[in-house]
N, C-alpha and C positions, 0 to 999 in steps of 0.2 A: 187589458194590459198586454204589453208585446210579451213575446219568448223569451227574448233578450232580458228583458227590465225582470221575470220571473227566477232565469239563474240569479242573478245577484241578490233576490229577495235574504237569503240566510245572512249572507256580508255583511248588506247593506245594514240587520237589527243588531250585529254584532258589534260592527264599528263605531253604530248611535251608543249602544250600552256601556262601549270598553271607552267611550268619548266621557260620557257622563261619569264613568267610574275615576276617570283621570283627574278630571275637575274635582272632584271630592276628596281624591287626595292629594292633589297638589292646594286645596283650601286647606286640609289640616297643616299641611311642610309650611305653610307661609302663615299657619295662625303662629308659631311657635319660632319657626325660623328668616323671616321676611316679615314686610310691612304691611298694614292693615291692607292698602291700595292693591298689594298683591292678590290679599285674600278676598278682597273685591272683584277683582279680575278671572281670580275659578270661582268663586261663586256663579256671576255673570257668563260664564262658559256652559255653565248647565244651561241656562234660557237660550242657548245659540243649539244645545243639541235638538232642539224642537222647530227650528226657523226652518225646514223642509216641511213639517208637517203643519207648521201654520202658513205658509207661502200658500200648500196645495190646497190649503183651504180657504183662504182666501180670493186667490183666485181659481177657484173651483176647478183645479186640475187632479187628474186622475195619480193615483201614488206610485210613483216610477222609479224602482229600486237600484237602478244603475244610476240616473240622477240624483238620487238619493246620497248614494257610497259617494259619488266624488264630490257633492256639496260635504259631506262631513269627512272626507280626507280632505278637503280642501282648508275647512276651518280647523281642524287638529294642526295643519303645520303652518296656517300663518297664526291661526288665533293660540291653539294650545301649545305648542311649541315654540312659537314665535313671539307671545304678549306672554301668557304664565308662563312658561318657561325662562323667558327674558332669551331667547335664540337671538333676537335681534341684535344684542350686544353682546352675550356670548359665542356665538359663532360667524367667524369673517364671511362677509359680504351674503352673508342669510338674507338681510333686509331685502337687498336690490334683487336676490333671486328671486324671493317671493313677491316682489309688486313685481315683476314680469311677467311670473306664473299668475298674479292677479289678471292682469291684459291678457293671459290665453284666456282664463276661465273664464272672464267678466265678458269677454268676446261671445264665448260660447252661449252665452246668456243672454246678452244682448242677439244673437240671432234666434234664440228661442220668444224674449219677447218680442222682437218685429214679427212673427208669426203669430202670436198670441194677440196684435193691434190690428191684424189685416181682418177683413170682412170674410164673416162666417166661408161666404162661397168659393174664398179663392183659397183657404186655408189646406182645401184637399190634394193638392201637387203642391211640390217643389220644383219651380218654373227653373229650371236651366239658365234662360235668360234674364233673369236677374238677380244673378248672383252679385253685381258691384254695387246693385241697390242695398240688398244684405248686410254685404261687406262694410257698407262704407258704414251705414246704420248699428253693425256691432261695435265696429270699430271707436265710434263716435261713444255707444256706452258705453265701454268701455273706460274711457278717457271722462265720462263724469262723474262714474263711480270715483277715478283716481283723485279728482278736484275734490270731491268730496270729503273722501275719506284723510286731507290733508287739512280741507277746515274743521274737520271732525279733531285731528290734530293740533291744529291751532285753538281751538276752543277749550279743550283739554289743558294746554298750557297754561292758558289765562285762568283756569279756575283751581287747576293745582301746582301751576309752577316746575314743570317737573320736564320741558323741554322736550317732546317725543320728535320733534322736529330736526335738534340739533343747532338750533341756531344760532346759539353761541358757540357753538363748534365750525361750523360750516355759512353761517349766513342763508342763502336761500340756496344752497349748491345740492343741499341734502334734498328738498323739497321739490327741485328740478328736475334732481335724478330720479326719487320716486315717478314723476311723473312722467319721466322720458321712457324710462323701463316698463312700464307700463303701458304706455304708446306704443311701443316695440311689438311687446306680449302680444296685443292683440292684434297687430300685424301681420306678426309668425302664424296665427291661428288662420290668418286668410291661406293659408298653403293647403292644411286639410279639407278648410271649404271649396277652394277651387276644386281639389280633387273628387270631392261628393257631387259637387253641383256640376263638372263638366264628363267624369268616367262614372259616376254610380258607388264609389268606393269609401268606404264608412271608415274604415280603423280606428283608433283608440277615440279620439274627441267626439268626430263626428259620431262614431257608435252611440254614443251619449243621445245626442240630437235625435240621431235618428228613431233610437229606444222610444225616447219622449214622446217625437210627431205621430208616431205610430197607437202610443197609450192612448194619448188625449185626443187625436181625432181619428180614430177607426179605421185606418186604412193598411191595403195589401199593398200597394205600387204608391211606394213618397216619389218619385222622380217621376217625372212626365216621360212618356215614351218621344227617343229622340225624333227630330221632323225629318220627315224622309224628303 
């Protein structure tokens, strides 16, 4: 486990716990004051504070507590905030922030698994020189995750009728912009990648990354020494 991913260890069980605690009582506000579907929706929140520690086991990765904290700050504001809460309709233009911040995160993500699909030998550097193979490979899951998660929307509709789409509001204008903003997101994320993969410098997203490559494959030096 890196240095890094060790400070956040205390946050990271705090944020899981105060995540789960939220869901339980926004299940009780919505058994009494809201619709069953709400109460559906925090129940369903508790099984989302565990999707880091069944991910890590799944695919047998080591527990990285900094990846940790931002996957569950990540789901508290678009899932807890955003779906239980109902932020998406209560608060102006929440939606389209958060599929944008989806396209940073899902970015992030996506260049963690294109290193997770490459062959055990090359996994130990981060080659410099291929940063727009990365990029363009986050970028891209990024953009399936957002296709997705709009049929996930569309299938929703048909079986409860309840429009998360907008479409009768908006036609497909609603469902374009999810997905443009989204596009965006993880475009804006190529700024912090180029700056890791061409200076060495980590700050907020990359930090993340870097924590990781360091937990799960044992290494002192993630950047390739530059060619002289």
């Amino acid at each position: 486990m890196s240095s890094v991913s060790m400070l956040y260890q205390r946050q990271s069980r705090v944020l899981e716990f105060g995540f789960a605690v939220f869901c339980v009582l926004m299940a009780g506000y919505n058994l009494f004051f809201s619709t069953p579907y709400y109460v559906f929706l925090s129940l369903l929140g508790l099984l989302l504070v565990f999707v880091p520690r069944i991910a890590e086991k799944v695919l047998s990765l080591k527990e990285d507590y900094l990846l940790r904290l931002t996957t569950h700050l990540y789901i508290l504001f678009t899932y807890g905030i955003g779906m239980i809460f109902n932020g998406y309709d209560r608060i102006p233009l929440y939606d389209k922030l958060m599929h944008t911040v989806t396209g940073v995160i899902f970015g992030l993500c996506g260049l963690v698994v294109y290193y997770l699909l490459k062959p055990r030998e090359e996994k130990m550097r981060v080659k410099r020189a291929e940063f727009w193979q990365a990029a363009v490979f986050s970028a891209g899951f990024a953009s399936l995750i957002a296709v997705g998660w709009e049929i996930v929307e569309f299938v929703i509709n048909l079986v409860l009728h309840n429009d998360p789409q907008h479409v009768l509001d908006t036609g497909v204008t609603d469902t374009m912009m999810d997905m443009i903003v989204c596009l965006i997101g993880s475009l804006v994320f190529w700024y912090p990648m180029h700056r890791y993969y061409k200076q060495g410098k980590t700050g907020l997203l990359m930090g993340v990354f870097d924590s990781f490559y360091r937990t799960n494959f044992h290494v002192e030096t993630v950047l390739e020494e530059k060619e002289k």
